[in-house]
C-alpha positions as CSV (number, residue, x, y, z in Angstrom):
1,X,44.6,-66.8,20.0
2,X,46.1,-64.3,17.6
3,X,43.8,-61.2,16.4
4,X,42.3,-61.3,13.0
5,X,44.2,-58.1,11.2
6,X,40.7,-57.2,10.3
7,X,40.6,-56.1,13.9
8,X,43.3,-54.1,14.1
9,X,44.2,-51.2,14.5
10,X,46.5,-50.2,11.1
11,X,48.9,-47.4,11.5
12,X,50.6,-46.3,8.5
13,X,54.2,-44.6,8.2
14,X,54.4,-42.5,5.4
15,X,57.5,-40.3,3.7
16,X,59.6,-39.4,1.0
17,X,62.7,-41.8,0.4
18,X,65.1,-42.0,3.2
19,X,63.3,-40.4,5.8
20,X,63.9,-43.5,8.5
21,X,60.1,-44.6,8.2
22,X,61.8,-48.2,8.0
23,X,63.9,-47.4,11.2
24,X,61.1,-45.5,13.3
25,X,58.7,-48.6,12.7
26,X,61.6,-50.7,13.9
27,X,62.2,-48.5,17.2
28,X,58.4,-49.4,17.9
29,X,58.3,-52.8,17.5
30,X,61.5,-53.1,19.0
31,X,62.3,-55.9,16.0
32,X,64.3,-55.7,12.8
33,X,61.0,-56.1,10.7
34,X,61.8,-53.5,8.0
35,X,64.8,-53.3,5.8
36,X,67.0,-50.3,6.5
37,X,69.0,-48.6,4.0
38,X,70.8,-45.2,2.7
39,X,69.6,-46.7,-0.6
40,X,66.7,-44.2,-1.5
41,X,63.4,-47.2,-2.7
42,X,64.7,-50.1,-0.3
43,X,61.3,-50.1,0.6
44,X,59.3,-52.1,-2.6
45,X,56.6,-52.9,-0.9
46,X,54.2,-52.5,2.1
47,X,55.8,-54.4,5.6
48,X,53.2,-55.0,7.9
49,X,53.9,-56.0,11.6
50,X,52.0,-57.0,13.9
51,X,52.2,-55.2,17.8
52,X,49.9,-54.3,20.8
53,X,50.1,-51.1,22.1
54,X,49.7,-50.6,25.7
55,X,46.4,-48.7,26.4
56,X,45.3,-49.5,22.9
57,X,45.2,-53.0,22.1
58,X,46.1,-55.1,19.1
59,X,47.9,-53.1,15.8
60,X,48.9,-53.6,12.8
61,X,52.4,-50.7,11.6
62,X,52.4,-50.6,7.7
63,X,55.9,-49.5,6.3
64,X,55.5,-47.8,3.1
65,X,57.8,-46.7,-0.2
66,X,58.5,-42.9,-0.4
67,X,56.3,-40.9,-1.5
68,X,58.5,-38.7,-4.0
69,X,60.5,-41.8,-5.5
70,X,60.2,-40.7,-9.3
71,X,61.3,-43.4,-11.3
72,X,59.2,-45.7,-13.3
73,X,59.0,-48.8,-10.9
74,X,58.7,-46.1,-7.9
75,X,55.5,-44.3,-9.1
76,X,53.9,-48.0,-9.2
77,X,55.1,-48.3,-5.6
78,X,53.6,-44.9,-4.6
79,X,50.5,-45.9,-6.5
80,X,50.3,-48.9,-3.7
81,X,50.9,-46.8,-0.9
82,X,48.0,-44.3,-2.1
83,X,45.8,-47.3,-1.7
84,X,47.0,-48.3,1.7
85,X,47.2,-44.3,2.8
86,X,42.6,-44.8,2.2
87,X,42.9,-47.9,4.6
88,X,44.5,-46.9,7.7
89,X,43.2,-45.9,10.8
90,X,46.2,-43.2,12.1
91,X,48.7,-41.7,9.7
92,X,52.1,-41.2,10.8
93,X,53.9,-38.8,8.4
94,X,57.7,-38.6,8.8
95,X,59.5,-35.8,7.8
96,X,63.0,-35.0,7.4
97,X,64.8,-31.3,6.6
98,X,62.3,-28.7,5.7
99,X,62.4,-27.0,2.6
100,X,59.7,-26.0,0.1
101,X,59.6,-29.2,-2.4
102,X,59.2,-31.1,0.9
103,X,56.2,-29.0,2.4
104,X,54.5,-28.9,-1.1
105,X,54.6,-32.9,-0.9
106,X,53.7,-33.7,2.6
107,X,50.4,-30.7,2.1
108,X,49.0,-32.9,-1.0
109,X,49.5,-36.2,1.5
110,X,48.1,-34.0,4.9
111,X,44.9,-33.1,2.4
112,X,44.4,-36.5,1.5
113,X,44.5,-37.9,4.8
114,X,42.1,-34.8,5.7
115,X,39.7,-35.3,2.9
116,X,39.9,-39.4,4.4
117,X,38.8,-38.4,7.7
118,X,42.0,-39.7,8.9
119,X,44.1,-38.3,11.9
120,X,47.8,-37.6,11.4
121,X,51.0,-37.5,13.5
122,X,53.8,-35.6,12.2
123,X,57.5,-36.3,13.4
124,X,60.8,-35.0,12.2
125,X,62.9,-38.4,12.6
126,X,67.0,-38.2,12.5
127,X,66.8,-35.3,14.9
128,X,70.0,-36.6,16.3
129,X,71.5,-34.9,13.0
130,X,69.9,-31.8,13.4
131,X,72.2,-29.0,15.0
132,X,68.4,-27.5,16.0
133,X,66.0,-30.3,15.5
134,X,63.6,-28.4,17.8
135,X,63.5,-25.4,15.7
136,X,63.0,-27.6,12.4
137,X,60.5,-29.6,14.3
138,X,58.5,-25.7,14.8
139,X,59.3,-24.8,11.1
140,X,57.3,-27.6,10.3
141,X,54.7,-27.1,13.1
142,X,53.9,-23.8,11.6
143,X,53.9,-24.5,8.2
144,X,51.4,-27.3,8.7
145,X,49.7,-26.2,11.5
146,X,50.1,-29.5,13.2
147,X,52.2,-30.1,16.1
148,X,55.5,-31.9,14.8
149,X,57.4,-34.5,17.5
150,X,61.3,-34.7,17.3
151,X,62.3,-38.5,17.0
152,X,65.5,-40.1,16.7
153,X,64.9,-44.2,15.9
154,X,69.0,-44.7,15.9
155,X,69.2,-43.3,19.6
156,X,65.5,-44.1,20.8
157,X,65.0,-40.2,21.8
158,X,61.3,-39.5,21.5
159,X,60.3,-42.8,21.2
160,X,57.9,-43.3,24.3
161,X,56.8,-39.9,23.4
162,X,55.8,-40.5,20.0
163,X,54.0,-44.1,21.6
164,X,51.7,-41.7,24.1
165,X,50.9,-39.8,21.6
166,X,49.7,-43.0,19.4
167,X,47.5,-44.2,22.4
168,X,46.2,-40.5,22.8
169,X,44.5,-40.3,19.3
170,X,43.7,-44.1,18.8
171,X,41.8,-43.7,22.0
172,X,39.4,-41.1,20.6
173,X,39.0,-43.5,17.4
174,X,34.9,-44.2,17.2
175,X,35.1,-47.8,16.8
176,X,32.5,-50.7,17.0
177,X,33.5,-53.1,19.7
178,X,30.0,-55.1,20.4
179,X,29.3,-56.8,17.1
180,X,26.0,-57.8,18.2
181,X,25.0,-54.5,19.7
182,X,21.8,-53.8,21.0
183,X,19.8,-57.0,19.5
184,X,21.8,-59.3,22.4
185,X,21.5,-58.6,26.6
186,X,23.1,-60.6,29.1
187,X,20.7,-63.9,29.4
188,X,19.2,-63.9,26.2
189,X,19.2,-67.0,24.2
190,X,20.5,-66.9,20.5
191,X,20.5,-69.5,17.8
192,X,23.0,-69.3,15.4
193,X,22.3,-71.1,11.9
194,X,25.2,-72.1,9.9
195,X,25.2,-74.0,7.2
196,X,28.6,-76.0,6.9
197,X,29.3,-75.9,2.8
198,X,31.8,-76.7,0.6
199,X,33.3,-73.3,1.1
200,X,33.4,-73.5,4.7
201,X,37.0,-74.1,5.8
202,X,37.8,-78.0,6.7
203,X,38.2,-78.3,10.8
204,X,37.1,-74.4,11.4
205,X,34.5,-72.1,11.7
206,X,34.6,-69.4,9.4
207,X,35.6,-65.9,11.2
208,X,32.4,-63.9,11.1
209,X,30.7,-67.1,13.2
210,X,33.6,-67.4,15.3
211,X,33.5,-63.1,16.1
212,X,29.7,-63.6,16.6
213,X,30.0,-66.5,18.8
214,X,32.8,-65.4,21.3
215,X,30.9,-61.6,21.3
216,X,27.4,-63.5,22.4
217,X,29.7,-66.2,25.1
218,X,31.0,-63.0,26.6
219,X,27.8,-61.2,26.8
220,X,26.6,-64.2,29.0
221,X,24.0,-65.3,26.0
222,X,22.7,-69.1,25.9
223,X,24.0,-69.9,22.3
224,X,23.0,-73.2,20.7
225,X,24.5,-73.5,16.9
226,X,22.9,-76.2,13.6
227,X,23.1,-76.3,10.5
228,X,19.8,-74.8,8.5
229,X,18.8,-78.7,7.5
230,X,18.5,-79.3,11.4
231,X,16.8,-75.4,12.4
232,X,13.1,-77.3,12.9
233,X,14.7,-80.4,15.0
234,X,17.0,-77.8,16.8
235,X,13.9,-75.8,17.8
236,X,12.1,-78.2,19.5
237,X,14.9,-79.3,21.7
238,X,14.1,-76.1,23.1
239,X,11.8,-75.1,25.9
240,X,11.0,-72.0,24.5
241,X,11.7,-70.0,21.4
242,X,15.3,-68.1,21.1
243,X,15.0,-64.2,21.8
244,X,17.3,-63.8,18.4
245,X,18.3,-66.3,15.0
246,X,21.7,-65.4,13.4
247,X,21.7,-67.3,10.0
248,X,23.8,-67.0,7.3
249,X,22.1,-65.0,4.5
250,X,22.7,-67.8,1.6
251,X,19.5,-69.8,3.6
252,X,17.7,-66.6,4.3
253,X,14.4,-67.5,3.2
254,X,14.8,-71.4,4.9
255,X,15.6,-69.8,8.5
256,X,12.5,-67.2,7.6
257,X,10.1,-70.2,7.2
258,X,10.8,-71.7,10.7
259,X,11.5,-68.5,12.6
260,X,9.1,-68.5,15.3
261,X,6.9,-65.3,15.6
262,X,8.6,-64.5,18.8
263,X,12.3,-64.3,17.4
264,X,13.9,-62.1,16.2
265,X,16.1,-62.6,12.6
266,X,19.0,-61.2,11.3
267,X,22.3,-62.6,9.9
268,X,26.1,-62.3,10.2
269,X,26.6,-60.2,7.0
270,X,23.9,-57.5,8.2
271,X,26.0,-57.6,11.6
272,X,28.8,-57.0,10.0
273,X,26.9,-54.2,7.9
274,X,27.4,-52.1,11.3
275,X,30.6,-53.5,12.6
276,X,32.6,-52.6,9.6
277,X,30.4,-50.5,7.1
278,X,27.0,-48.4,7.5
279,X,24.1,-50.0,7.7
280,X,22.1,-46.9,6.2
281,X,24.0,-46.3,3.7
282,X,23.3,-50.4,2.9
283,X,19.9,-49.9,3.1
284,X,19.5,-47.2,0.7
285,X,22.1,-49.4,-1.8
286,X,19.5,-52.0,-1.3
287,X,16.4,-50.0,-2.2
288,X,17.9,-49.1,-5.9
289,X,17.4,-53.6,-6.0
290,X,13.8,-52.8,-6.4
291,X,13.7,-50.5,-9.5
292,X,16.9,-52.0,-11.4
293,X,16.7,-51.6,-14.7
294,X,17.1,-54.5,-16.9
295,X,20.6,-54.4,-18.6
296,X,22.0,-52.9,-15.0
297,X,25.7,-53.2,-14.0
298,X,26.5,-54.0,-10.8
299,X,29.8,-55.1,-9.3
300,X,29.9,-57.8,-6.4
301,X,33.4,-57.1,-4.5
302,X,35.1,-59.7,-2.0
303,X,37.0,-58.5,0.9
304,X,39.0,-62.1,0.6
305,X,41.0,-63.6,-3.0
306,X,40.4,-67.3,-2.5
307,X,39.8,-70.2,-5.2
308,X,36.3,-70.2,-6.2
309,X,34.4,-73.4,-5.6
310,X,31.4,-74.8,-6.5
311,X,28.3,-72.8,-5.3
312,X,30.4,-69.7,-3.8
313,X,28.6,-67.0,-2.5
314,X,29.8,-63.7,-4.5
315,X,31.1,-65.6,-7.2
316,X,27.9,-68.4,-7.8
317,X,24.8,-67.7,-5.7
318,X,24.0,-64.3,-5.5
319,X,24.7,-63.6,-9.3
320,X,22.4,-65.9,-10.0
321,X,19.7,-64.8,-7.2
322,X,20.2,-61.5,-8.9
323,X,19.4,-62.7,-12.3
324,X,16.5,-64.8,-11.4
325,X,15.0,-61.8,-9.5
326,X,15.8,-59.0,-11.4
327,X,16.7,-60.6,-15.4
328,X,19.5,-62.5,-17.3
329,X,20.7,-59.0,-18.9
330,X,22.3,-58.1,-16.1
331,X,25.8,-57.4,-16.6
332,X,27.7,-58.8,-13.3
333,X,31.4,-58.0,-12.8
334,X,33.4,-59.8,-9.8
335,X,36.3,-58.5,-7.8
336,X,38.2,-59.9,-5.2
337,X,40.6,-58.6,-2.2
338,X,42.2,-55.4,-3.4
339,X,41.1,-55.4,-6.9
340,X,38.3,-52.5,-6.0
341,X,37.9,-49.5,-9.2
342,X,39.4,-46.6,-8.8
343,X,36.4,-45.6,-11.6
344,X,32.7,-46.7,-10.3
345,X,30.8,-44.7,-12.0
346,X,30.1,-47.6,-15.3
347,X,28.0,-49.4,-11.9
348,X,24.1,-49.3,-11.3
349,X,24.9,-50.9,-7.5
350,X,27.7,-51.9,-6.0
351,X,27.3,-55.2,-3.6
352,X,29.9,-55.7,-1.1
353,X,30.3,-59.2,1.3
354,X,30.2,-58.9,4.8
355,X,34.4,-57.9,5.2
356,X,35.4,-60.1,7.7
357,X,38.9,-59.7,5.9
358,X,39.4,-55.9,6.1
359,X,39.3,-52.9,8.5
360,X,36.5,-51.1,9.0
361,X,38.5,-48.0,7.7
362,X,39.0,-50.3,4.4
363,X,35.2,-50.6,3.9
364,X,34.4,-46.9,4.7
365,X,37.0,-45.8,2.5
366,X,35.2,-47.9,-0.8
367,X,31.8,-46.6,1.2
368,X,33.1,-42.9,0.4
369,X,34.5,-43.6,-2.9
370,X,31.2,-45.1,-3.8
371,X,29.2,-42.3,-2.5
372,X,31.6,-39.5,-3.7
373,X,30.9,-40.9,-7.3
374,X,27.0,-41.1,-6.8
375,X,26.8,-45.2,-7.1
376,X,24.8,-46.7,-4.5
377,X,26.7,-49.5,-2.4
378,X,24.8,-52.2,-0.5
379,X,25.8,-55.6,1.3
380,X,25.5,-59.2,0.8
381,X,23.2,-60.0,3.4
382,X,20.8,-56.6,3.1
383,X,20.6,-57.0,-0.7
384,X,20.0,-61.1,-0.3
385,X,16.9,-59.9,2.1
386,X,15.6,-57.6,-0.1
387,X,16.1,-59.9,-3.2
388,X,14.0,-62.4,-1.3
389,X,11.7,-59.8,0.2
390,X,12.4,-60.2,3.7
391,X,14.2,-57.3,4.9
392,X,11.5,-56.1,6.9
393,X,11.6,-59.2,8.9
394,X,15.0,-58.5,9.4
395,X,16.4,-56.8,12.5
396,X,19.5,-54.7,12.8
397,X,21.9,-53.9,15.8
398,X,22.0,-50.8,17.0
């Protein structure tokens, strides 16, 4: 079964125009995925390939447009790579002949990544063209105070070099594998409550049940799944009562009312609050719910663009939770996918879904902006509990 992008690992190549990012992501995959050109902007776009990398896993390589392309239509392009630059989880930066106009560009990208919390590789690609490619790779070095690799992608010199060195730093990555975390042992039975709407996808499971479900079938966990309209019958087919509930948070206060004393509740958005967010950080987005004032702004962001149906989450339900509990003046604004503001700072609270779609670097990245700009951030399943004043009820993984 193929990986959800979501949990991959993104590595991004980034570089002015003509620097062979297009050719070195090629040499890695192995693939003509990326046009090459001497054409400076044959890049237009972002390329994304999919790869596993031994000792790592599952990856996703993000070609990018050069970074110094001036022209009208180019600055848009390097406007899109900016926003993909706050989204990956390794930078690779390649470089080509040093001079001073190239170091002053690839500093302002190295303090970006820096200010990101993002690691960086540097490389001087094309070294085959260099009559010292070892001592531009060190003029480099020393100007950024960053080891530089010499690469070649038209000869394949460096290559496995550049690949160890990949694994080296992805390695020390501080990722969340065990979406279920503490809350699930070996043993323990689970019930997992999921109701089966109209925005559930015909034939399938949507992919924060499916994650949950394969992370508690490998942990050796009993796991018997209804919908919330069959929770009581469910129950009693039971000999005794499940160790955990995993609902989904739009039947919060339904799965509350039959949760026996001795489980335990949470649902797939607050597990997702850890696995790709910070469930702090939630928390104190969700404590701002209680003293709202009336008239507040708050923006509700989607990780996915999809058509909006009747009774949607984001777009239908928790608005009108919101205004019920907190006042019709609210002012509610909806985005979807990448359509996140660069300016926050017109919000009271930002509400975010659960991000089954994006990286975990993707939702830290709008975490950071969020917090950088002094607006409280929050998910849909914490905020949905506190809305419906159950979040102490509610247990989180640790």
């Amino acid at each position: 079964m193929e990986v959800a992008r979501s949990n991959r690992f993104h590595i991004g190549f980034f570089g002015p125009c003509n620097a062979g990012k297009s050719s070195l992501l090629n040499a890695l995959v192995g693939q003509d995925e990326a046009i090459v050109s001497d054409m400076a902007g044959t890049t237009t776009d972002v390329v994304k390939k999919n790869m596993e990398i031994s000792g790592v896993g599952p990856c996703v390589l993000l070609d990018t447009a050069g970074y110094d392309d001036q022209s009208e239509l180019g600055l848009r392009r390097v406007d899109k790579t900016r926003k993909e630059a706050a989204r990956v989880d390794l930078a690779i930066l390649v470089l080509g002949a040093y001079d001073s106009q190239a170091l002053a560009d690839v500093q302002e990208w190295k303090r970006h990544f820096e200010r990101a919390g993002i690691p960086q590789i540097y490389v001087l690609n094309k070294a085959d063209l260099f009559a010292d490619a070892t001592g531009q790779a060190a003029l480099w070095a020393d100007a950024l105070q960053m080891p530089c690799l010499p690469v070649s992608a038209h000869q394949h010199q460096g290559i496995d070099t550049l690949l160890a060195r990949i694994t080296e730093v992805l390695k020390q990555k501080d990722e969340i594998e065990d979406l279920t975390g503490n809350l699930a042992q070996p043993g323990d039975s689970v019930l997992l409550v999921m109701p089966q709407d109209i925005q559930a996808p015909k034939g399938r499971l949507i992919l924060p049940q499916v994650q949950t479900l394969r992370n508690l079938l490998d942990k050796q966990c009993s796991v018997m799944c209804c919908t919330h309209d069959r929770m009581a019958d469910t129950l009693k087919l039971l000999s005794a009562p499940p160790s955990l509930i995993i609902t989904d948070s739009q039947v919060f206060p339904q799965v509350r009312a039959l949760c026996p004393p001795e489980s335990r509740l949470t649902s797939f958005s607050v597990l997702f609050a850890r696995y790709k967010g910070d469930i702090p950080t939630f928390l104190q987005g969700a404590a701002v719910l209680r003293g709202l004032r009336p008239g507040a702004r708050i923006l509700i962001a989607e990780s996915c663009s999809h058509t909006p149906k009747n009774e949607d989450i984001g777009r239908v339900k928790l608005p009108r939770l919101l205004r019920a509990k907190k006042g019709n003046e609210l002012q509610i604004d909806i985005v979807a996918g990448n359509d996140f503001p660069d300016d926050l700072r017109p919000y009271d609270l930002i509400i975010h879904c659960g991000a089954c779609m994006f990286t975990r670097r993707h939702v830290l990245a709008r975490i950071a902006a969020a917090r950088a700009q002094g607006v409280p951030i929050t998910n849909y399943g914490i905020a949905i509990a506190e809305l419906n004043g159950i979040l102490p009820d509610v247990v989180y993984p640790g």
